[in-house]
Every structure is written in structure tokens, then in C-alpha cells.
N, C-alpha and C positions, 0 to 999 in steps of 0.2 A: 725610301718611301715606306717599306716595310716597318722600318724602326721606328718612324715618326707616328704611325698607324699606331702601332706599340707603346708607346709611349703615352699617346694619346687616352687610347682606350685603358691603361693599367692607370692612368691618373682617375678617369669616371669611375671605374672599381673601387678604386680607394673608396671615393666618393659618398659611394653606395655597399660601401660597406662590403663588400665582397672580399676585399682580402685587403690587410693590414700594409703599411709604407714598407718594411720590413720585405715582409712577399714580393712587393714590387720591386725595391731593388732587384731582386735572390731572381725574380724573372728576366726582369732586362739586362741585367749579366749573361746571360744566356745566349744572347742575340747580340753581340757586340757591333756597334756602328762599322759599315764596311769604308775602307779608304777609299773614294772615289777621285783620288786626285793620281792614283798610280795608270788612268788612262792617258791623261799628260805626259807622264812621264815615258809613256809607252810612243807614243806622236814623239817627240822630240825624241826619243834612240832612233823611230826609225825614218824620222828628218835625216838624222845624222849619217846613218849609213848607207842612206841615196845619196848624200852631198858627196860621201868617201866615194861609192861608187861611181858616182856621175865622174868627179876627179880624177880616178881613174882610167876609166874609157876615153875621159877625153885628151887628156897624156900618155895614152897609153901604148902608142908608135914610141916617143922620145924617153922611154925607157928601155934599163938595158935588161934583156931578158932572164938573167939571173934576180936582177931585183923583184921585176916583173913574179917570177915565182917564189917570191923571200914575202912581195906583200901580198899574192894571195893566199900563202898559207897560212903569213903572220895574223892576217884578218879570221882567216877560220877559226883557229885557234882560240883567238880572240875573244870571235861570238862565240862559239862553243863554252870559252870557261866561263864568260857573264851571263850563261845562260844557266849554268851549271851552278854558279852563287846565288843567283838572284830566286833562284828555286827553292834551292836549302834556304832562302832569308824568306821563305813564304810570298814572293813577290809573283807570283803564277804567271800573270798576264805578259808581264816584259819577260820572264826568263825562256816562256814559250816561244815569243819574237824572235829573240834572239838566238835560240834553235833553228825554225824559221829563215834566217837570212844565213846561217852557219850553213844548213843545207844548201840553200841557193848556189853559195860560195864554192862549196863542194862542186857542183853540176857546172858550173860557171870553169872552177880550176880546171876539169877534165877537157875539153874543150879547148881551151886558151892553153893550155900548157904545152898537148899535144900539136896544137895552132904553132907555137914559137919553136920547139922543138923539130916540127917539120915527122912528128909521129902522126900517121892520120888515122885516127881510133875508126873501127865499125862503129857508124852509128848507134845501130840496136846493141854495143855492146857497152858505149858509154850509158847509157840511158838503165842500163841491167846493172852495170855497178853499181848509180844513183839509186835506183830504185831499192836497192839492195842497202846499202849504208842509210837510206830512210827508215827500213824496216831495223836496222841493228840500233837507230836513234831512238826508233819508237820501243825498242824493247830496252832501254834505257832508260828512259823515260815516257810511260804511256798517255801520248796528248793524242787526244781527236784529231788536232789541224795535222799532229805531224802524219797521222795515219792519212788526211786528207790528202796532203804535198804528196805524198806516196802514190798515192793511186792517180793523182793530178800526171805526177812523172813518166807515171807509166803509158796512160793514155795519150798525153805528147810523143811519147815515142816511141808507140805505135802507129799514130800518121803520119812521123816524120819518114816512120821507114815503110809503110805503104805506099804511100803516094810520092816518098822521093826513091825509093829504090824498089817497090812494087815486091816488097818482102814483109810476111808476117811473122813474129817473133814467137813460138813457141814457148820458150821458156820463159817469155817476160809474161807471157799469157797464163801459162801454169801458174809462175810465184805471185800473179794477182788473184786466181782464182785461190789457190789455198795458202797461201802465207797471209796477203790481204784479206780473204773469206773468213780464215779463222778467227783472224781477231774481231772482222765485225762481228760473228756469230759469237765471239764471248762476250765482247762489250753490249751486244744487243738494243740498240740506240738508232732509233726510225732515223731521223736525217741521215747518219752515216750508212744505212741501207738503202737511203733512195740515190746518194753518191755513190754506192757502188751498181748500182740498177744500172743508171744512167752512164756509168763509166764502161760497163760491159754490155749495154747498146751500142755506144760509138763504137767499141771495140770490132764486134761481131757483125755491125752495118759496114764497117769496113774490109773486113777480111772476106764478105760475104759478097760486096761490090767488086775486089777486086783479085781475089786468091779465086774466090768458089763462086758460086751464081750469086746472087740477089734472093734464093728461092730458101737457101739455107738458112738466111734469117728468122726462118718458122721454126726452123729445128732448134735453134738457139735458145728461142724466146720460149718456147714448147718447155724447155730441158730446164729453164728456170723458173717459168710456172711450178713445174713438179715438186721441183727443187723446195720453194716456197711453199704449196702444198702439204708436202712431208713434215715443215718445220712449222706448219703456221699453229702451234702451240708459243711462237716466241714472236717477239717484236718483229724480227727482220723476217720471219718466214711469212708471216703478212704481207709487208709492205710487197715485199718478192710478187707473192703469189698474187699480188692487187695490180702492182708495175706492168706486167709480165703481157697482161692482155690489152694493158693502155698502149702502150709501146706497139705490139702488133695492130692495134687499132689505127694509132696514126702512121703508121709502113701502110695499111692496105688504102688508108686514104689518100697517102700520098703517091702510091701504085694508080690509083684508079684517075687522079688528077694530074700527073705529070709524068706520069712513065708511057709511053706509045709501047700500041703493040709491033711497031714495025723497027723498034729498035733491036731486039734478039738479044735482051738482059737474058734469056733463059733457056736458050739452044743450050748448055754444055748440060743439061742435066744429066746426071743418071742415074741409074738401076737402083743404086747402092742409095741413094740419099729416100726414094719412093720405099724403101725397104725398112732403113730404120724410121722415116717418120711414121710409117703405120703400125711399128711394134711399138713406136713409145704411144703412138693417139691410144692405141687398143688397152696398154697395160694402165695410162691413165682413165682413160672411161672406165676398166674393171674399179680401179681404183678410189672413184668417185660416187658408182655405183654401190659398191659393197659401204660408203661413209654415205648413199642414199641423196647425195646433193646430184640431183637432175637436173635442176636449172642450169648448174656448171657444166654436166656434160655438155650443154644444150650451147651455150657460151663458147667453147671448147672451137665453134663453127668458123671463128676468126683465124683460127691457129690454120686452117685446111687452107693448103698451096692453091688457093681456087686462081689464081693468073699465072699457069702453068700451060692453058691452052687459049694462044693468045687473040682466037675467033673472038670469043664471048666472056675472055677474063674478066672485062667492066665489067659485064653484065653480071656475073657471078659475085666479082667481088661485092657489088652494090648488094645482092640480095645476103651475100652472108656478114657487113655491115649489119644491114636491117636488125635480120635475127639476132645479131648480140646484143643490140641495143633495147630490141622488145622485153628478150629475155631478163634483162637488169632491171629495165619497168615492170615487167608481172613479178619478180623475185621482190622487188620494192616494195609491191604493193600488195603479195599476198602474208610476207614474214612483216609487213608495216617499218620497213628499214628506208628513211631519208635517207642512207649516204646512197643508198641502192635505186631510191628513184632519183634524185638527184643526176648522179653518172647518167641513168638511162635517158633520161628526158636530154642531157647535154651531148649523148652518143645521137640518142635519134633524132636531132637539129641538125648537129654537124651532117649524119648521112643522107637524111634527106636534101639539105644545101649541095652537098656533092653530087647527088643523082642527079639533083635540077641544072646542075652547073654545067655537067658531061651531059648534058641532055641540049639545053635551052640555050646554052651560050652562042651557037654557029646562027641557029634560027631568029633572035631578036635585039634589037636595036638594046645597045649597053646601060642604058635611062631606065628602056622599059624590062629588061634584065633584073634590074637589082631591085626595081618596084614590085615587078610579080613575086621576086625572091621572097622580099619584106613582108607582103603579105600572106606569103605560103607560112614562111617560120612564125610569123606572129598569130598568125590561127593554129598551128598547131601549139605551138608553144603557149596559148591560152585555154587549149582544150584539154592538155596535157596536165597544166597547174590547175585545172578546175577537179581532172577528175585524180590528182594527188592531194588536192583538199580534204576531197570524200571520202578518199581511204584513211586520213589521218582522223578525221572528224568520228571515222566509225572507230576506228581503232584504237584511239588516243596517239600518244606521240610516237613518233617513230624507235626503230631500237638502230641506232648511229655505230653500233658495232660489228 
């Protein structure tokens, strides 16, 4: 599309005199037409090595175990070198693929080999080599996906081995935090930060449900905020320090909506956990305060363990809801920042519908339920877009960063 744009607009130059046929060439050399037929050829390899595969599983009792390991290494090998030529021949898209299914192969071997052999690997310890030969791939070859499949690995099995053997992996946790951190931190590339946000959410929702309380998930999320914070001179330290409070926002909504207080998520607390979260809230408030963003402080309200006393946790959690999502609306609207009243107007929807829901639902017929609902959001939600009109109107347009 690009090149035909190009093409187009260097003939009306011509045209008009702006630069001679000559020039035009000399430009559209430049921009050479991209092959758009090697996505074909990408579908058809990896037709081909689900067929191989399919074929395999589905023969794969009436073979004999030695061959059984002759074809899944013959196949690694395999994809690895065509992955490995088709790179050097500039063909990106297939030789990434073909990496891609080489790893599968690899995590697939482990499993299956130890399977026929009658070796029965630790789980978390299959999933640590995988994860490990993903990172020795990616520093081979520096692909995004491959760094993707990496942290994909990792996150698989850390549930495998939470909730099948109610064990969390230390050190598969470490080499995601800083072997997987550091590269995203070099590469510096928003989607691959919001993959790793969202990869060490599952993580830490799990180890927090089922190692430590439910309560430590504020510490988590707290320690990446900061994290984020610190960095937020660079793409990921944004995205971090923007993730950080969404994520605790939909934990305290979904606390306040499906967790009962008569369940005892948060009898094991202790001493030790009330101790470091107050030295890290306190060094971040210093922290916030001396860079003079008050609003943050003020946001900061989400992060506090308020359903740690489970009389009045709703009620608490509902009002410190509220105030984050006010705080995002007056920060919107006094720096005139759209992404900022945006969030808040969609924070202060969402909390008010929760209030109303933990409030209204036991007392009224399910019709007239969702009818009051409708028209509670929709007058706030019109009063809200009227008076974000007023402030853009006064201000001019928002500043989106």
C-alpha cells in the first residue's frame, strides 16, 4: 500500500515539476516492493508441520521407542536448520516459524522421551530447561515471538506446578524476572511490556492464592508500580507504572464482587507482610512527593490492603475505588489530559456499577435491577462527558501523554 501511495504521489511530482523522472527512480529504489507472497508460504510450512505432527500422535503407541526419539529429534533439528537458512536468505517471517515449532519440539521431546523411557522429570524442572533453551534461542537469534514463547513457557508452568503440585518455582520466577526483564528493558517495545505485566500478574495471583494470602498481591503490584516509576523515562517503565494500578483496580473489584468475607482468604497474614508494605507505601509517597505528583500519591489509595478487615472490607474497598477513579478525573481535567479523564470516567462507571451491584442486587427484582442500573450509569455517564467537554472547550485539546 505504502509503495503504491509512492508511486503514485512521485508520478504527480513529476507532473508538477517538483523533481525530474530521474529523481523518481533514485526515490523508489529506496522503498523496494515487499514480497507479500512469503505469508503463503509461511501457512503452508506450518500446514505442513501440524500434518507431521498430527501423524505423529496419532501413531504414536505403534512405534518403536527408539525411532520414536530418532523422529523427534530428527524433526528439531530439522526446524532449527530451516530456520536457521531461511534467515540468512532474508526470509524473517518463515525462519521465525520455524524457530517457533523447533522450540515446541524441544518442550514436546522433554516430556515424551522421559514418558517412554519411564524417567519422570519434575515438572517445574522440565519447563526450567524449556524456558532456559528459549532464552539461549533468543540470544541466537533476537525475535520478539521467541522472547514471547519464553515467558508463555514460563507462565504455563508455573500453573502447572501450582495448582498440580501446589509448589512455586523460585527460580523459574527469578530467570523471568531478570533474564526475561532485561531483555524487555533493552528492547523497550510497549506490547512486549504489557506481555510481561500481564505474565507477572498470573504469576503473583497465583503464588499469592495459593503459597501466601491473596493480600500479598498489593505488594506485588505496589513493587511494580515503583519499578515502573523509576523507569518511566523509557517505553516499558510507563507502560509498568500505568499496568500496575489497572490490575490492582480490577483485584479490588473483583474482591469486592466475588470474594465473601466468610471465606478467610486472609486469616495467615502476618507481621512481616504489614511491615514491608508500609516501608515501601512510605518510601514511595517520599518518592512522589519530592517529583511533586500529588495526584499519584492520592491514587497510591488502591494499592492499601483495605479487605484485610473483613467487618467493612466492601465498604472500604468501594470508597477507596471511588477515590482513584475521582483522582484520574480531577488529574484529567486540571493537566487537560484525555487519556486521564478517559480512565477516570471508565474507573468511576465500573465502581459505581459495583457499589450498586453489592448494594441493590439482594433487594430488587433482576428487570428492575438492571433498569435502575442503566439509568444511574447513563446520567452519570452524561454528566461526566458534559463536563469533560468543558474542560477541553476551555483548554483546547487534551495532552494524550
Amino acid at each position: 500500500m505504502k509503495n503504491q501511495w509512492l508511486e503514485k504521489e512521485s508520478k504527480r511530482w513529476v507532473d508538477e515539476e517538483i523533481i525530474d523522472t530521474q529523481q523518481r527512480k533514485a526515490i523508489l529504489s529506496l522503498y523496494p516492493a515487499k514480497n507479500n507472497t512469503s505469508i503463503f508460504f509461511t501457512f503452508a510450512f506450518i500446514l505442513f508441520s501440524l500434518a507431521v505432527l498430527t501423524f505423529l500422535a496419532s501413531n504414536w503407541t505403534d512405534i518403536y521407542p527408539l525411532i520414536r526419539t530418532t523422529l523427534l529429534l530428527g524433526f528439531l533439528i530439522v526446524f532449527y536448520y530451516l530456520g536457521t537458512r531461511w534467515i540468512e536468505d532474508g526470509k524473517r517471517l518463515i525462519g521465525e516459524v520455524s524457530y517457533l515449532i523447533a522450540l515446541l519440539l524441544f518442550g514436546l521431546s522433554i516430556f515424551l522421551i522421559g514418558e517412554m523411557y519411564h524417567y519422570h522429570f519434575n515438572s517445574i524442572f522440565a519447563f526450567l530447561v524449556w524456558s532456559f533453551v528459549a532464552l539461549l534461542l533468543y540470544w541466537s537469534y533476537a525475535s520478539r515471538w521467541i522472547w514471547a514463547a519464553g515467558v508463555l513457557i514460563i507462565v504455563v508452568g508455573q500453573m502447572v506446578n501450582l495448582f498440580g503440585l501446589r509448589e512455586f518455582s523460585w527460580i523459574l520466577f527469578v530467570l523471568f524476572v531478570l533474564a526475561y526483564g532485561l531483555i524487555l528493558y533493552a528492547r523497550n517495545i510497549r506490547w512486549m511490556a504489557i506481555v510481561y505485566s500481564i505474565a507477572f500478574f498470573i504469576q503473583i495471583l497465583g503464588l499469592s492464592a495459593e503459597k501466601l494470602s491473596l493480600v500479598w498481591v498489593t505488594f506485588f503490584l505496589i513493587s511494580l508500580y515503583f519499578i515502573g516509576k523509576l523507569s518511566q523515562s523509557t517505553v516499558v517503565g510507563r507502560v509498568l507504572h500505568s499496568l500496575a494500578p489497572v490490575y490492582m483496580f480490577l483485584f479490588v473489584v473483583f474482591h469486592v464482587l466475588l470474594i465473601s468475607a466468610d471465606l478467610h482468604f486472609y486469616e495467615e497474614i502476618n507481621v512481616v507482610y504489614f511491615v514491608i508494605h508500609i516501608f515501601l507505601m512510605s518510601l514511595i509517597i517520599l518518592y512522589l512527593y519530592m517529583k511533586k505528583e500529588i495526584f499519584s500519591i492520592v491514587q497510591l489509595v488502591i494499592f492499601i490492603p483495605t479487605f484485610v478487615i473483613p467487618e467493612v472490607s466492601d465498604y472500604v474497598a468501594s470508597i477507596a475505588l471511588f477515590i482513584f477513579s475521582v483522582s484520574h478525573l480531577m488529574e484529567g481535567f486540571k493537566f487537560k489530559n484525555q487519556r486521564h479523564m478517559n480512565f477516570g470516567t471508565a474507573t468511576f462507571l465500573i465502581s459505581t456499577f459495583v457499589v450498586y451491584t453489592k448494594v441493590a442486587w439482594g433487594y430488587l427484582s433482576q428487570s428492575l435491577f438492571f433498569l435502575v442500573a442503566g439509568v444511574i450509569l447513563l446520567a452519570i455517564g452524561y454528566l461526566l462527558n458534559r463536563q469533560q467537554k468543558m474542560y477541553i472547550e476551555e483548554g483546547g485539546e487534551g495532552n494524550d501523554s
